[in-house]
N, C-alpha and C positions, 0 to 999 in steps of 0.2 A: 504494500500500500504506500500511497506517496509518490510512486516515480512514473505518474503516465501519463502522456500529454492528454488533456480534453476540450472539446471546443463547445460552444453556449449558443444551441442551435434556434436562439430567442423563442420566436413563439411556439417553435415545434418541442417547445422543452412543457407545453401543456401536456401531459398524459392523455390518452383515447385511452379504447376498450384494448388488455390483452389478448395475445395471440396463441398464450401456452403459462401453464401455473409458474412456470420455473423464470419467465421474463417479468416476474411480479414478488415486491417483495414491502409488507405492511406493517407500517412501524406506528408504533404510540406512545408520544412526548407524553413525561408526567413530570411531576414538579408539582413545587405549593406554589401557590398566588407571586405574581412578580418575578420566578427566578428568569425569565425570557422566554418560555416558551416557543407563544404567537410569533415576536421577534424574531426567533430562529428558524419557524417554517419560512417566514416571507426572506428571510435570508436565503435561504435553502432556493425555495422558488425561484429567486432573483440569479444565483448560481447559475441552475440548472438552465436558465432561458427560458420558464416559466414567466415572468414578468420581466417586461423591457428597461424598467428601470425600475427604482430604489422608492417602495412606497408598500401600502398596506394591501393585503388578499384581503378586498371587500369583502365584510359578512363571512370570510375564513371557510366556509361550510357549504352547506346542499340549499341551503333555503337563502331566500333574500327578505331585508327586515323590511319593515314598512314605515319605520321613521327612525330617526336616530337615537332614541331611546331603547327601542328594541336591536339596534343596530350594535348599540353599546352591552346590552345586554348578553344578546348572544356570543359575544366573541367572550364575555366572561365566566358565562355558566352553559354553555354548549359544546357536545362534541362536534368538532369539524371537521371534515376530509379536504383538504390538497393533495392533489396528486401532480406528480412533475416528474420526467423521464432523465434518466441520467446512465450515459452509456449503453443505450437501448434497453432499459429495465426499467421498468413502470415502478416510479416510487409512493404510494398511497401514505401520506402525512397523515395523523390523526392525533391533533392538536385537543386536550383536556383542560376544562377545569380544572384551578388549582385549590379552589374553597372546597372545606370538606362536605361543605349541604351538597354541594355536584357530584359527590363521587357516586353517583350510578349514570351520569354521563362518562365517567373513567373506568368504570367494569365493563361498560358498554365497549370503548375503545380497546378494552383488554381483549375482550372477547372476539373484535373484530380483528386483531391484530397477530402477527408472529413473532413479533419482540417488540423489546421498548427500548424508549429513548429517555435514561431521566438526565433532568435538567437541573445542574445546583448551582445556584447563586454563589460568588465568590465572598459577596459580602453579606449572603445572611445562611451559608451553611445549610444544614441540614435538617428539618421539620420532622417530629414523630409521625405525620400522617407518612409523609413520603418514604421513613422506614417501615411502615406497615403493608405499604403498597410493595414494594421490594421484596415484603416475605412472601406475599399473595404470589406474586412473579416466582420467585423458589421455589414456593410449592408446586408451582403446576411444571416445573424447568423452563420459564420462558428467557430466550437469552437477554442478554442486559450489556448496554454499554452507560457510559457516563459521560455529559459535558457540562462543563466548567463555563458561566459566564459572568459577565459582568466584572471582567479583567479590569477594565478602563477605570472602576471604584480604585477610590482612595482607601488605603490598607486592605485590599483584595489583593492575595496572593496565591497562585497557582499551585503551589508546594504546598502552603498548608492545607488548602482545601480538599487537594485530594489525600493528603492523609488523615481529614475528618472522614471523607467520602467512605477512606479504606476499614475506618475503625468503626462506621454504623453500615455498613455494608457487607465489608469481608471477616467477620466477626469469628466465624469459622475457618476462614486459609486470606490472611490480610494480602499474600501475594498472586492472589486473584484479582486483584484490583490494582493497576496498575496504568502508566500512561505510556502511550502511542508515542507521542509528541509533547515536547519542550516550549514552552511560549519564551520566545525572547523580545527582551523591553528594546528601548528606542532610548533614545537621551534623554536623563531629566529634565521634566517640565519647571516653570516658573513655583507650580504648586507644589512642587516635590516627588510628582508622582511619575514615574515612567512609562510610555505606552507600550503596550504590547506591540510589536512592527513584525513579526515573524516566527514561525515554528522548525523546530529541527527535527527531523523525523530520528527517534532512538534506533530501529534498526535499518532505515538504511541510512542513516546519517547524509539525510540530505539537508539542505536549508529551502526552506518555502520562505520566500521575502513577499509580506505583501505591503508592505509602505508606501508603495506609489498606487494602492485602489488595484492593482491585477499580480494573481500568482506570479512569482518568479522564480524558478528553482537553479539553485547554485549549489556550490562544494563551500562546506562551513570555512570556517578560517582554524590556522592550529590553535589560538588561543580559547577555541569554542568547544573543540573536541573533549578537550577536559573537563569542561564545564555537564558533557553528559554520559561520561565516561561510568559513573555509579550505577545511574537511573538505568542504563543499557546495559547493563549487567546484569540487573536486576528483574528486566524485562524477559533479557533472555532467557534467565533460569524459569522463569515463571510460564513464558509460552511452551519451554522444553517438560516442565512438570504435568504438563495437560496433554503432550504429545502421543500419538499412538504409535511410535518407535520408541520401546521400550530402551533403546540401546544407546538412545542420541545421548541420554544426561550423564551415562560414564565417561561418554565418547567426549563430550565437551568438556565436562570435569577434568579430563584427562588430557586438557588441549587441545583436543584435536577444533578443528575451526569446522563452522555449520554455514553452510549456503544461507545466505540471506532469504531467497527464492523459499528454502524450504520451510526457514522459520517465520515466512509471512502465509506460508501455506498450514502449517501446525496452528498459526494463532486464527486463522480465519475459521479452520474446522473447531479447536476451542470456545469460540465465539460463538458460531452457528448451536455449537451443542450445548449452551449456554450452563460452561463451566470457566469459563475467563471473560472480566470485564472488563474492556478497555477503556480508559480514559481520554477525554478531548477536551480542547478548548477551543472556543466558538466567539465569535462578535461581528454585529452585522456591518455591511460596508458604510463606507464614511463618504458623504459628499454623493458623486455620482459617479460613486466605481461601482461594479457589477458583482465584484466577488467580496463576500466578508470573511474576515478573517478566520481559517480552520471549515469553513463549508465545503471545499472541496475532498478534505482527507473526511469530512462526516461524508459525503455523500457516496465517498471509497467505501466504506469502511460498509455501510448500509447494503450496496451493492453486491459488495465481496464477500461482507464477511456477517452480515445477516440472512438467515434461513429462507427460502423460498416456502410457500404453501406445501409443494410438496412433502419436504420435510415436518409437518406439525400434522398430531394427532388428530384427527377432527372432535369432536364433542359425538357422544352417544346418540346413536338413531335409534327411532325404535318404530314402531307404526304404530297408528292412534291408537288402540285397542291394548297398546302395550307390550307385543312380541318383538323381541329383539331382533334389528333388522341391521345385515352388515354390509358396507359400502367400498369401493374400493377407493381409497385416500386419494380425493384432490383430483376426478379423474373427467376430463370434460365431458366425456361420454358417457358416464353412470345414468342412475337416476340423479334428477334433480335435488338438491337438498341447500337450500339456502335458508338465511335466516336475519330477519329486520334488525338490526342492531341500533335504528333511531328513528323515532316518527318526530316531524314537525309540520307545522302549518304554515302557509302561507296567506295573506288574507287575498291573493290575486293567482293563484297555482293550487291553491287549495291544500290534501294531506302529501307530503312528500315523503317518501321513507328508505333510509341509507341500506342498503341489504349489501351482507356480505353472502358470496356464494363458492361454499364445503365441497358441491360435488354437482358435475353436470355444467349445462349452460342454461343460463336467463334469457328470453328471446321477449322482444318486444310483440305484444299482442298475444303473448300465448295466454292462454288458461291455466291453471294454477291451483292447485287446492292451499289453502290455508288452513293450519293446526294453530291452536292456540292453548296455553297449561291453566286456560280458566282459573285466572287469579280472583276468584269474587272475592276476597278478602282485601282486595284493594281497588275493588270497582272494576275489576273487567272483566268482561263476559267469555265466555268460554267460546272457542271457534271452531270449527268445523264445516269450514262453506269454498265452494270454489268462485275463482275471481278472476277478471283479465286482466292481465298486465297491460298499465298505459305506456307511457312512454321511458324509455331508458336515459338516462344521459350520464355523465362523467363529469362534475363539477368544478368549477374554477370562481373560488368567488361568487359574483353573482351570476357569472357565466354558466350555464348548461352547454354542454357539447353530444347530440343527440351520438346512441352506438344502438347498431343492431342488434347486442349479444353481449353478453356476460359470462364470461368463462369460468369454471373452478378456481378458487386460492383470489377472484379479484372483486374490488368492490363498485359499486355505482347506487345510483340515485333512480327511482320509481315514483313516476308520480300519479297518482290518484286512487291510490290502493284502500277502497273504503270501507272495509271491513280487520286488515292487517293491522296489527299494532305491535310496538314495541316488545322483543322476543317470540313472536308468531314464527312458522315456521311455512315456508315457501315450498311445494314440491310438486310432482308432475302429477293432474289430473288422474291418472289410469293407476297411481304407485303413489297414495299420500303416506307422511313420513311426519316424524316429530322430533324433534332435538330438544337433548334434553337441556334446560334452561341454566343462566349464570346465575351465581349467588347475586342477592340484590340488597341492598339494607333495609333493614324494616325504618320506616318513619315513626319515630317517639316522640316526634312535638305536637302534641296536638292545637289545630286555628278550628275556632268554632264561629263560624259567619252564617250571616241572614242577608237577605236578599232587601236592600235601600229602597225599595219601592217595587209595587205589583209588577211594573213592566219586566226589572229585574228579577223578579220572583219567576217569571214565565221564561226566561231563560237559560238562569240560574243549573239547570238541572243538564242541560245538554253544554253547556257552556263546562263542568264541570267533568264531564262524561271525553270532551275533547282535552282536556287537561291531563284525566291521565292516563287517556291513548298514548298520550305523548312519551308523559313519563311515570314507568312504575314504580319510580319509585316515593311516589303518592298513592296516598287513600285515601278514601273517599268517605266517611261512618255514617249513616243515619240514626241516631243514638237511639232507640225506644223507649230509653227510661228519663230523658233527660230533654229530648224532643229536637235537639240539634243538630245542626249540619257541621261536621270539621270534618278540615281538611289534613289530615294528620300529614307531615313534614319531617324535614331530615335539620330543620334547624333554620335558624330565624331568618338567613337570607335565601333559604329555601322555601320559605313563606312569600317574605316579599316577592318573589319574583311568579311566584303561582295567582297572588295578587294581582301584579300588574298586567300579568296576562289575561286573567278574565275580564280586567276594564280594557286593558289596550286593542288586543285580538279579539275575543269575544263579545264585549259590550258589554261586560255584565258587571253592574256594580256592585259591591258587598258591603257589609260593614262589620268588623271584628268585633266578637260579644265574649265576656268572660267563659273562658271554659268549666264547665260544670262533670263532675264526677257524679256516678250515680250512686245517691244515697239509700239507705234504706233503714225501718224503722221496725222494731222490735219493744215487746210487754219488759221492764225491771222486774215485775216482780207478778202474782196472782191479782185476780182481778176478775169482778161480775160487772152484766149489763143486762138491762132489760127493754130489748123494743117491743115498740106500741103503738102500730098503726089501725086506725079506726077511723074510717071516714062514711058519713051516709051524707047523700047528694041525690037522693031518687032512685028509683029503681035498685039496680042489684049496688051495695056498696060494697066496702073494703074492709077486712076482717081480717088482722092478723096481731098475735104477742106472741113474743120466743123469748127465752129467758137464758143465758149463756153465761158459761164462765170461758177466761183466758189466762192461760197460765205459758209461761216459756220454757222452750226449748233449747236443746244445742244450737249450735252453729252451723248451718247445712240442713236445718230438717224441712224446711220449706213452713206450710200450712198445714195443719194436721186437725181433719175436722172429725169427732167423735158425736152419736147421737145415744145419750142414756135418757130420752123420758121416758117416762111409764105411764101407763091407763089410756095411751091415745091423748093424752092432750095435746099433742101435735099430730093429726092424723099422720100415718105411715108415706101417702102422696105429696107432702109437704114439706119433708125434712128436707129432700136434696132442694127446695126453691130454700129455705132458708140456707142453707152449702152455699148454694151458686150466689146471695144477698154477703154470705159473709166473705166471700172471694174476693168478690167483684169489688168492697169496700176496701179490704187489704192490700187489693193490686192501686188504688185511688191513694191507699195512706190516711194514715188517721189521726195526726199530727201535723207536720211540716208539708204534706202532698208528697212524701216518698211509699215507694211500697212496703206493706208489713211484712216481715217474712219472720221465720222460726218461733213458732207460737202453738200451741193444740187449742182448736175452741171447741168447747166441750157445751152440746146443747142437752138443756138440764130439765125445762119444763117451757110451757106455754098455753096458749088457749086458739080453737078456731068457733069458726060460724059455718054452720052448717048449709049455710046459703054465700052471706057475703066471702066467708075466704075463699084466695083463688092463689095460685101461682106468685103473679106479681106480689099480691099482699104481703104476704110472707119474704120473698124477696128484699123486700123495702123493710122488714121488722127485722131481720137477720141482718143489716148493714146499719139500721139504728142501734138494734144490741151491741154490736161490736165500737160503734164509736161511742157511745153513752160508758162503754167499759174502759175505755182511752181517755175519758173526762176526768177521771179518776183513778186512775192510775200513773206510775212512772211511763214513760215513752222513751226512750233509747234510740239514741240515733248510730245507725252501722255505717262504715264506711269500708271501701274495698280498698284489701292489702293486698299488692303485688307483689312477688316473687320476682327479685332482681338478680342478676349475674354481670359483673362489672371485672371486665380484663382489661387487667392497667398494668403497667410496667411497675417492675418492682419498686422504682424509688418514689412514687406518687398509691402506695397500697394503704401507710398511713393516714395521708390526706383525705382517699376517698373512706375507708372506712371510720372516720371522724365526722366528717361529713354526714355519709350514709347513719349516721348517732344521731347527727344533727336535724335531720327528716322523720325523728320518731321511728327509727328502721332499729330492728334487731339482727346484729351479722351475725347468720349463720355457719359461716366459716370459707376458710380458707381452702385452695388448692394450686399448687405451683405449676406453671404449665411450661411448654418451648420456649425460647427466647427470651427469657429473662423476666418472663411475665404472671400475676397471680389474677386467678379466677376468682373475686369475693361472694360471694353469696348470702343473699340479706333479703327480708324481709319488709317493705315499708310501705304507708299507707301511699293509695295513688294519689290524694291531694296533694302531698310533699314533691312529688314529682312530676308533676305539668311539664316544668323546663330542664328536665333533669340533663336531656341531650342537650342544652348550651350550659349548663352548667358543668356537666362532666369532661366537656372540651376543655373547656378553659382552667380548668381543675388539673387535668392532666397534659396542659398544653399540646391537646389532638392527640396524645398516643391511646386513649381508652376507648373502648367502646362496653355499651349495654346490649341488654335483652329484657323483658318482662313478661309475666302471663298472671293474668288474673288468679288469687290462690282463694280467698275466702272475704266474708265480711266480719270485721270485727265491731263491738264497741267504742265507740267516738270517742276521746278525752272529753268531759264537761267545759273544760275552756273551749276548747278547740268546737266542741259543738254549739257552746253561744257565741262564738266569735263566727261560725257559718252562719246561726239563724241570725244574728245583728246583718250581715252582708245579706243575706238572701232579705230579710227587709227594706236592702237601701239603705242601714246604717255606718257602712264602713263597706 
């Protein structure tokens, strides 16, 4: 890598449709917020002769915005494809969010993708999220290189960065993480600081000069050689340690000298197998040069020494019904097996949706079965329907470049696909098929909104239904106990921007209302009531007394209704109207309007009319016994405790489980897992925890994540339950 001439065939450096899996190779930039990403695609671009000059890939993606707010928008919390060709190899970009509310735009990317690209800041290092992402990447083996940016910062240093890079990264072999290339400085500036003006490649020891705005390769000077004399030592031993000649590392040990040729062929297969990570430094060009600094040896490095489709496992097929279905990897000519990796809207193009495709070709206008994993737990309906493909195209910005076809391992842009959505699974009419789906995060923030007015209310529902086609990784709750609409979220600018979208794109106005937990109310202690409906108004009247006692239960028993009168004073036809009178009151609430639950009412005596009682009567005397019994009695307010699991890195286990004290939670205990990390497990009411997912970010500066599931309802605190009925009046 490093010594081949290339020429910048401008506009023909936009990417069309491939020709074969192996002329295609799909990489996804990660990084937290800031470290350059965007910047480094339209660098990259700009290289390859994708853009004719030095400026922004409008809207970055598949979709174009509709005003500059959503303009800004997307390029922040959306996944985006650029694709740009570099040495006749289709390079598909697939630029991420760097905020953690986006990362199921960044599993998406994951999943579209055959390795990554992360990006670290020189001057703000390395973010817990972006080492969690890294491990997600090890688990599955996807290969990994590294680039260095934001050289040009004052006290950003290349040296140190990447031995932070080496020490949250290669924690297991630090000489797997190593650097390609040496950035060398330029004279000190007035400010002190040195620019970066050129790289010296470690193993071929060339010099790339880019100082004047265009690559120049030259023979370093003798006073340079020294200077990377270490580093290329160190490089060496490291590509020779991944090697599959078992014989080279004695043989070099021993002196003997290794063809340059063969140790850039040793580190590209390293790299491909994604067991060595090479290190780059990157900065886009200055002024109106074409090339930025280090984008040529990344887009070597991507070409040569990152994996084709071919080589990656595809993801599990199976066919809807569940039977295991086997494919041959990556093969144009299979069945078809592709899969939505991103739906968006347009408000003038209408649904457009990113699909990568595993196996077979995509043909414009064909018919299509669509499988879907029937997420109703997050508002999407289950699919099973065939659909015609509209038009294909290969994205540039806001540009569409129509393509006939869609090959295995490449990706493109479909538009109008109105039933498909986000992880759906694309396959040929005659042979439907289903893949099995990526992990996704559950949303923990619960936004509980109402619709600003009737007009709003009428759309509210489909508006919300398009939101999270989009993205699953929102829900959608229609609460029954509590009667609200949230939108549950992955964190607060993960809201905002769900927000902005159903006012900006949809129309729909909202207004955010406190989120409410659903309460429930329970007997302290034994307790009688006696109803007594009696009404004459003419003809047949109303005739009914029941006489009840309420005594409590465990926790979990529900309603437990017993009938002990004797002599027929409640004829035998009556008792279940007065059942269904004392249900129907305990589901209403006897109290505060929450429902009653874990109680026995034991009916004890009563009186009918042998004319006037009826069904109804009794009914209505059965739900006045039970609140007449609630008048005088304690009432007990329950509230539901969830069952947490919090994986945080070991030096924040303190913090959270002080905290997790600090929410009324009881830890249940500990358990030490991979990576340096404890599992806590605890106990705590759900009122505590509304915001727990921005609270736990910030708590563990982004290395933590949660889980919850509803466990039981317990007993309110007395403070804590006049401090709910004070709010639920409008006192506070």
């Amino acid at each position: 890598m490093g010594d081949k001439a290339h020429t910048h065939p401008g506009a023909a450096g936009r990417a069309q449709a491939a020709d074969h899996p192996a002329s295609v190779r799909n990489v996804v930039l990660v990084g937290h917020s800031g470290s350059g990403k965007t910047t480094l695609v339209e660098a990259l671009a700009l290289t390859a002769g994708a853009l004719n000059r030095a400026g922004r890939v409008e809207d970055g993606g598949c979709v174009s915005d509709y005003d500059e707010i959503e303009h800004r928008q997307q390029r922040s919390v959306q996944l985006s494809l650029v694709p740009v060709t570099w040495d006749g190899i289709k390079v598909n970009l697939l630029d991420t969010p760097g905020y953690a509310d986006f990362v199921g735009e960044l599993r998406a990317g994951l999943r579209a993708a055959d390795a990554a690209l992360f990006v670290v800041s020189a001057s703000d290092g390395v973010d817990g999220s972006t080492r969690m992402v890294w491990e997600e990447c090890a688990a599955v083996g996807m290969p990994r290189a590294l680039v260095i940016t934001h050289l040009e910062a004052a006290r950003a240093g290349f040296e140190e960065t990447t031995r932070i890079c080496a020490e949250a990264f290669g924690a297991d072999d630090p000489d797997a993480v190593l650097p390609l290339y040496l950035p060398l400085r330029g004279p000190r500036q007035p400010d002190g600081h040195a620019p970066v003006t050129g790289l010296i490649g470690l193993l071929t020891q060339k010099l790339f000069d880019y100082s004047t705005g265009e690559r120049k390769e030259s023979e370093p000077g003798e006073d340079q050689l020294p200077l990377i004399e270490e580093a290329r030592d160190r490089l060496i031993e490291g590509v020779i340690a991944e090697s599959e000649d078992e014989t080279l590392m004695d043989r070099y040990l021993g002196g003997e000298p290794v063809d340059v040729k063969t140790l850039i062929q040793d580190l590209e297969r390293a790299v491909a197998r994604g067991v060595f990570f090479p290190v780059l430094a990157a900065a886009p060009a200055a002024g109106g040069a074409r090339q930025g600094l280090g984008t040529v040896e990344l887009l070597e490095l991507i070409t040569r020494g990152f994996p084709t489709p071919l080589e990656r496992e595809a993801p599990r097929v199976t066919t809807p019904d569940g039977r295991t279905r086997a494919l041959r990897p990556c093969d144009p000519d299979e069945s078809l097996a592709a899969e939505v990796v991103k739906t968006s809207s347009d408000p003038y193009v209408g649904r457009i949706s990113l699909v990568r495709v595993f196996s077979g070709t995509l043909r414009a206008d064909q018919t299509v079965h669509v499988s879907g994993h029937g997420l109703a737990d997050r508002g999407h309906e289950d699919h099973d329907v065939d659909e015609r493909i509209g038009a294909l195209s290969t994205p540039f910005g806001k540009q569409q470049r129509p393509v006939s076809h869609v090959i295995a391992g490449d990706l493109a842009c479909v538009a109008k696909l109105a039933r498909a959505e986000t992880g759906d699974t694309l396959s040929a009419k005659d042979d439907p098929l289903l893949m099995e789906p990526w992990q996704m995060p559950d949303p923990l923030l619960p936004l509980a909104i109402q619709a600003h007015s009737k007009a709003d209310e009428d759309k509210l529902s489909q508006g919300l239904a398009r939101l999270v086609a989009e993205d699953p990784t929102m829900r959608v709750e229609q609460n029954q106990d509590t009667h609200q609409v949230v939108l549950w979220c992955l964190g607060e600018a993960h809201a905002d921007v769900a927000l902005e979208r159903l006012r900006g794109r949809y129309g729909v106005q909202v207004d955010v209302v406190p989120h409410r937990v659903a309460l429930r109310e329970t007997f302290g202690a034994k307790a009688a009531g006696r109803g007594r409906h009696v009404k004459q108004s003419g003809g047949h009247g109303q005739y009914a007394i029941c006489e009840i006692e309420v005594e409590p239960l465990p926790g979990g028993s529900g309603i437990e209704f017993v009938d002990k009168v004797v002599g027929g004073a409640v004829p035998r036809q009556f008792v279940p109207s007065v059942e269904k009178g004392v249900r129907a009151q305990a589901a209403k609430g006897v109290a505060a309007g929450h429902p009653l639950i874990d109680v026995r009412v034991t009916l004890v005596d009563g009186k009918a009319h042998s004319v006037d009682s009826s069904d109804a009567a009794f009914q209505t005397a059965g739900a006045l016994a039970l609140r007449e019994a609630a008048a005088d009695a304690e009432i007990r307010l329950l509230e539901p405790v969830a069952e947490v699991g919090v994986l945080v890195g070991d030096d924040y286990v303190g913090a959270v489980m002080s905290d997790l004290s600090g929410r009324r939670g009881r830890v249940l205990g500990t358990e030490q897992t991979a990576g340096r990390r404890t599992l806590v497990r605890a106990e705590v009411p759900e009122i505590e925890i509304g915001r727990y997912a921005v609270d736990l970010r910030s708590l563990s500066h982004g290395t933590a994540r949660f889980d919850r599931r509803y466990a039981r309802h317990e007993p309110m605190p007395p403070q804590v339950a006049a401090r709910v009925g004070q709010e639920a009046r409008g006192g506070g």
